[in-house]
C-alpha positions, 0 to 999 in steps of 0.5 A: 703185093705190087699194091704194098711195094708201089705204096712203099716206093711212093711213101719213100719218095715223099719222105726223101723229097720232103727231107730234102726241101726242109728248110734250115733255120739259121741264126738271125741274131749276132753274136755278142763279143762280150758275156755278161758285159765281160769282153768275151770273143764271139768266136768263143761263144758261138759254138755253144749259142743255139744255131738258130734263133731270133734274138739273144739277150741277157739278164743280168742281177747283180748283188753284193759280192756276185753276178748272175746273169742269164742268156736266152734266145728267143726268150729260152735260157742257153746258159748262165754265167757269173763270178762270186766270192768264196772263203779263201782256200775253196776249191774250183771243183767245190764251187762247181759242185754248187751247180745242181746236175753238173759235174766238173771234177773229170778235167781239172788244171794241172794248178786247180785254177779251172775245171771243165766239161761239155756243159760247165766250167769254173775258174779261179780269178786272179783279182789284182784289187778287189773293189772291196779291199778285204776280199784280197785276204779273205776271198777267191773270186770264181768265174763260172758258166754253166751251158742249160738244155737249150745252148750247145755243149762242147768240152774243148770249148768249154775249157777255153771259153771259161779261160777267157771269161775269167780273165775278162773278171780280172779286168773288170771293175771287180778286180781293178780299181781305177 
C-alpha cells in the first residue's frame, strides 16, 4: 500500500511540475489591420485569429460580381471572408444559409441589414455606386465571414467585425467609382 500511495504522489509531482513548465505558444505574426484588402481594425480581427502561430496570410480570388478570400496560419485556414452580389430583394439570412454548416438566423438587426453568430456573419452593404452600374437597380451586395475550425469563434465579436467589414465593402472600388 505505501508502494501504491508513494507512486501516486511521485505520478502527482511529475504531472503538476510538467504542467506547470509548458511552454505557452504565442503568436509570432502581426495582426493585419485590413481582411481581405478591406481596411479592418486589428482589434477586431485579433479575437477570432489563432493565439498562436508563425505566419498569416491571404488568399484572395476575385471574379466578376464577387471575392473569395481565404486566411490561413501557418498554411491552416482560420477563416474566409468576402463580398458577392445577389438578386435585389434576397435576404441576409438566405445569403447565410449558402454557407454549409452554418446557421445565422439566431441574431438578426432589427432592420435585417446583418446577422450574426460565433462562427459567421452577413451583412447587407450599402453601394453607393457599384463599379457596374446596373447592379444599383438589380443587386444587393453582401459581406460575409465565416470563422472555419481553426480561427477562434466569438458572437460579440462576430457582430461587430462583420459590421466593419461591411462598411469597409462600402468604400471600396466595388461601391465607389472615382
Amino acid at each position: 500500500m505505501k508502494y501504491a500511495k508513494a507512486t501516486a504522489t511521485l505520478a502527482l509531482v511529475l504531472l503538476v511540475s510538467g504542467c506547470s513548465q509548458a511552454k505557452e505558444e504565442k503568436r509570432a505574426f502581426d495582426i493585419p489591420d485590413s481582411l481581405c484588402g478591406t481596411p479592418v481594425s486589428a482589434e477586431l480581427l485579433s479575437p477570432v485569429l489563432p493565439a498562436s502561430g508563425e505566419k498569416i496570410a491571404e488568399e484572395r480570388k476575385p471574379g466578376h460580381g464577387y471575392l473569395d478570400c481565404t486566411v490561413s496560419v501557418d498554411g491552416t485556414s482560420v477563416l474566409t471572408a468576402g463580398w458577392s452580389w445577389w438578386k435585389k430583394g434576397t435576404r441576409t439570412v438566405n445569403v447565410a444559409g449558402s454557407q454549409w454548416g452554418v446557421k445565422l438566423d439566431e441574431h438578426v438587426s432589427e432592420d435585417g441589414t446583418y446577422t450574426y453568430a460565433d462562427k459567421g456573419g452577413v451583412s447587407r452593404v450599402t453601394c453607393p455606386d457599384p463599379s457596374v452600374p446596373i447592379r444599383k437597380t438589380e443587386g444587393e451586395l453582401f459581406a460575409q465571414i465565416f470563422i472555419s475550425n481553426n480561427g477562434r469563434p466569438d458572437e460579440a465579436v462576430m457582430e461587430k467585425l462583420i459590421r466593419a467589414y461591411a462598411k469597409g465593402v462600402s468604400e471600396s472600388p466595388e461601391c465607389v467609382q472615382k
